[in-house]
TORZA-221872 format. One record per residue (C-alpha): y, x, z; residue in three letters; residue number from 0. Coordinates in steps of 0.5 Angstrom, whole numbers. Each point is the difference from the previous one (the first is absolute). Layout:
<rs>
+-------+-------+-------+---------+-----+
!     Y !     X !     Z ! residuo ! num !
+-------+-------+-------+---------+-----+
!     Y !     X !     Z !     Ala ! NUM !
...
+-------+-------+-------+---------+-----+
</rs>
This chain:
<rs>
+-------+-------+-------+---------+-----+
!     Y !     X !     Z ! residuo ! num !
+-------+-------+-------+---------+-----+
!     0 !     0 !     0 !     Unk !   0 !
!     5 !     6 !     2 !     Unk !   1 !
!    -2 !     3 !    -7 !     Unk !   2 !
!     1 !    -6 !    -2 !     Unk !   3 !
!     7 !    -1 !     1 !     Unk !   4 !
!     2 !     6 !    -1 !     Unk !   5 !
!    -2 !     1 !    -7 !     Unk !   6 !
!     4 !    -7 !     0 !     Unk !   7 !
!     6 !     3 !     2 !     Unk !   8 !
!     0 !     6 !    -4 !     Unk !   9 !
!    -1 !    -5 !    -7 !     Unk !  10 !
!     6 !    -4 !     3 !     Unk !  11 !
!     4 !     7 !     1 !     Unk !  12 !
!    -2 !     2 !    -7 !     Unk !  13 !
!     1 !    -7 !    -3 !     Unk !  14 !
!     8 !     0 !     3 !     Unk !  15 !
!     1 !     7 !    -3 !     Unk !  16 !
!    -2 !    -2 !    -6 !     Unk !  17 !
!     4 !    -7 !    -1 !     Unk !  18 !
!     5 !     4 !     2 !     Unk !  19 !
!     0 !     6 !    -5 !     Unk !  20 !
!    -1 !    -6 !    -5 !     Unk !  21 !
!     7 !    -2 !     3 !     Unk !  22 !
!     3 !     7 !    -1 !     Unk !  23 !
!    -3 !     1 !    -6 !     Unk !  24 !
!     2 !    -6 !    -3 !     Unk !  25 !
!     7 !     2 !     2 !     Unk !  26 !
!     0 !     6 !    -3 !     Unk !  27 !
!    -2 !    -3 !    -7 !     Unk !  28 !
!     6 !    -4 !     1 !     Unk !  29 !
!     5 !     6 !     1 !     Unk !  30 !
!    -3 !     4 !    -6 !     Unk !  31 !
!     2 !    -6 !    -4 !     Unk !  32 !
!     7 !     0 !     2 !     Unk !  33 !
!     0 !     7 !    -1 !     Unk !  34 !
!    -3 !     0 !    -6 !     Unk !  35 !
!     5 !    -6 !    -2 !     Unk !  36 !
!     6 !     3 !     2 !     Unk !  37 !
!    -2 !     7 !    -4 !     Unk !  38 !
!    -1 !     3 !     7 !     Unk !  39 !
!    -8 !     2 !    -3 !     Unk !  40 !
!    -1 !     1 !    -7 !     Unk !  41 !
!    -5 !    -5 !    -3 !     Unk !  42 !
!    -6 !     5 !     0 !     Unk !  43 !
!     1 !     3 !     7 !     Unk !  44 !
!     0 !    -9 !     2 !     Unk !  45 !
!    -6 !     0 !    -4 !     Unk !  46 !
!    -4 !     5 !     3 !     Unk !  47 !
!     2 !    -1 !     7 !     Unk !  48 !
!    -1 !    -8 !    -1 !     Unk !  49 !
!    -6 !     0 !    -2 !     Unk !  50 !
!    -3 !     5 !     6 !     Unk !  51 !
!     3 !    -5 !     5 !     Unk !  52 !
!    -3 !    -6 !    -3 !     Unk !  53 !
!    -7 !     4 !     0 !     Unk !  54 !
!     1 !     1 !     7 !     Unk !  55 !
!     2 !    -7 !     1 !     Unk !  56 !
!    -6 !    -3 !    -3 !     Unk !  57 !
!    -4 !     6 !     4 !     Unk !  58 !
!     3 !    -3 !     7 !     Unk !  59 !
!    -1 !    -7 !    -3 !     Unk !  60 !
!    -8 !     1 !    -2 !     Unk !  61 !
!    -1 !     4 !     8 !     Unk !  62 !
!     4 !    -7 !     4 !     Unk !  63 !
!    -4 !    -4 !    -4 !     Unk !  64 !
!    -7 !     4 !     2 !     Unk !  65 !
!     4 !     1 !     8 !     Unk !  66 !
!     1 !    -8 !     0 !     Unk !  67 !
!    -7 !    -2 !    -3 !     Unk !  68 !
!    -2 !     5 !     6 !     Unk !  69 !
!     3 !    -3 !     5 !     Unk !  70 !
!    -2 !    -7 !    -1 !     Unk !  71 !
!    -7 !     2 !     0 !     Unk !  72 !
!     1 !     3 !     6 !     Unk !  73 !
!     3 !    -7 !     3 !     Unk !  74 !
!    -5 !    -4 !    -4 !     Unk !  75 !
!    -5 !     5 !     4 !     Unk !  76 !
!     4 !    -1 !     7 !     Unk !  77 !
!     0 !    -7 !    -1 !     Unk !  78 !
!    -7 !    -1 !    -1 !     Unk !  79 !
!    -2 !     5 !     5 !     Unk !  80 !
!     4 !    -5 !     5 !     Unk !  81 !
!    -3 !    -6 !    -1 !     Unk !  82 !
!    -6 !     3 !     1 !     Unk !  83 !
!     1 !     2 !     6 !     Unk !  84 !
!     4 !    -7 !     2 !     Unk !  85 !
!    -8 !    -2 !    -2 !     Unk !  86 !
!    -4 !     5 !     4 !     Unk !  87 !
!     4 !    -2 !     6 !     Unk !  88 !
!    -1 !    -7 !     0 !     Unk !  89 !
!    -7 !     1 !     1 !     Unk !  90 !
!     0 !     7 !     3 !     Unk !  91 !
!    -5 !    -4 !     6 !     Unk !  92 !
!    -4 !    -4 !    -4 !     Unk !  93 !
!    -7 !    -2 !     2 !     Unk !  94 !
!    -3 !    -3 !    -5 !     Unk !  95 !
!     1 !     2 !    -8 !     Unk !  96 !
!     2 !    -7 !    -3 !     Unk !  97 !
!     1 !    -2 !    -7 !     Unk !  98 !
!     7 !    -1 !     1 !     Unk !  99 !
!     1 !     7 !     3 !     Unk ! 100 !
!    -4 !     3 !    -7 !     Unk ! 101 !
!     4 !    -3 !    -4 !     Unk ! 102 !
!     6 !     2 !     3 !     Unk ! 103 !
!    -1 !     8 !     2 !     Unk ! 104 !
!    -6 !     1 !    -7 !     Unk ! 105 !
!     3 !     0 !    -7 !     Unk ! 106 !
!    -7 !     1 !    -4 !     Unk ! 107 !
!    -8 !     4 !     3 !     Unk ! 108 !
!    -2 !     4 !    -5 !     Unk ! 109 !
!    -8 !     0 !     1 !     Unk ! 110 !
!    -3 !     6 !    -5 !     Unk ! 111 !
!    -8 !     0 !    -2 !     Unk ! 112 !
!    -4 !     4 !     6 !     Unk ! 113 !
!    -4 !     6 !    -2 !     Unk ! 114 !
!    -5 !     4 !     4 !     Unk ! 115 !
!     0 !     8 !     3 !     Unk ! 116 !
!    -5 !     5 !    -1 !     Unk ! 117 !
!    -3 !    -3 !     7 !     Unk ! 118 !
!    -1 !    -7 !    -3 !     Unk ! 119 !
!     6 !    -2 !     5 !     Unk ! 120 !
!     5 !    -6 !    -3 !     Unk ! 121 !
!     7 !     1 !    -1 !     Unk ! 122 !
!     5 !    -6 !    -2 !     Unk ! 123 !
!     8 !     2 !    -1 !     Unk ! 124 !
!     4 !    -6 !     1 !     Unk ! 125 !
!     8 !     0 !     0 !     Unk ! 126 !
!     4 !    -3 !     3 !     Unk ! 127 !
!     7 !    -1 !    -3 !     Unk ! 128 !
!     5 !    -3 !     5 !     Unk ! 129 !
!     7 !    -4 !    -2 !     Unk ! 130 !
!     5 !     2 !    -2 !     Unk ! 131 !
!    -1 !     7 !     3 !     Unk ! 132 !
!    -8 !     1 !    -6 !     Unk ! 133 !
!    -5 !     4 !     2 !     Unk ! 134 !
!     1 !     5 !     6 !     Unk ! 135 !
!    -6 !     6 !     0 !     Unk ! 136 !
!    -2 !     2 !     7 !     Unk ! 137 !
!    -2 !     6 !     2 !     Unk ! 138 !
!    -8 !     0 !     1 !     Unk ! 139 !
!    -3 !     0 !     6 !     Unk ! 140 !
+-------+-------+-------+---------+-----+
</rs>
């Protein structure tokens, strides 16, 4: 969860620079226009730096769009993760598995074909896939 939020920050932090720099490098392009128009840079110097902070922008406008996507998975997860949680605490102290509680806590059992050891012993893999959080790999025992 702490590595969690912190990578959630960092990917905020950089998402800030980035619109940021959008901002700025959008302001530049602007001056070199007004620069260019008022003779203040020839026509090729403005073609030249004009066309080096529009790659830029789009750079930064390709990582804002990826760092956002990130973020909203990270939410999405979160959220999932908490309703799970709010789940689990409801039946913290069940005793009995009921229909109901299966239905709420159990998205999908998954049941594979049983296959035999070199001893004859039989061996059955079930997975489990919880809501709203999926399958969750316990260390064996």
């Amino acid at each position: 969860e702490i590595g969690g939020k912190r990578k959630t920050a960092a990917a905020t932090k950089q998402l800030e620079q980035a619109q940021e720099r959008i901002a700025e490098v959008s302001r530049i392009i602007k001056r070199l226009y007004e620069d260019n128009v008022n003779g203040k840079i020839s026509d090729e110097r403005f073609m030249e730096l004009s066309a080096d902070y529009e790659q830029e922008q789009r750079e930064l406008k390709d990582r804002a769009a990826a760092l956002q996507d990130e973020l909203d998975k990270s939410q999405a997860a979160t959220v999932n993760a908490e309703k799970f949680m709010g789940i689990v605490r409801k039946h913290l102290a069940f005793e009995e598995l009921t229909p109901t509680l299966l239905r709420e806590m159990i998205e999908k059992i998954v049941v594979h074909e049983c296959s035999y050891d070199e001893n004859g012993t039989r061996r059955q893999d079930i997975e489990i896939y919880y809501s709203f959080v999926g399958k969750i790999d316990l260390p064996e025992a």
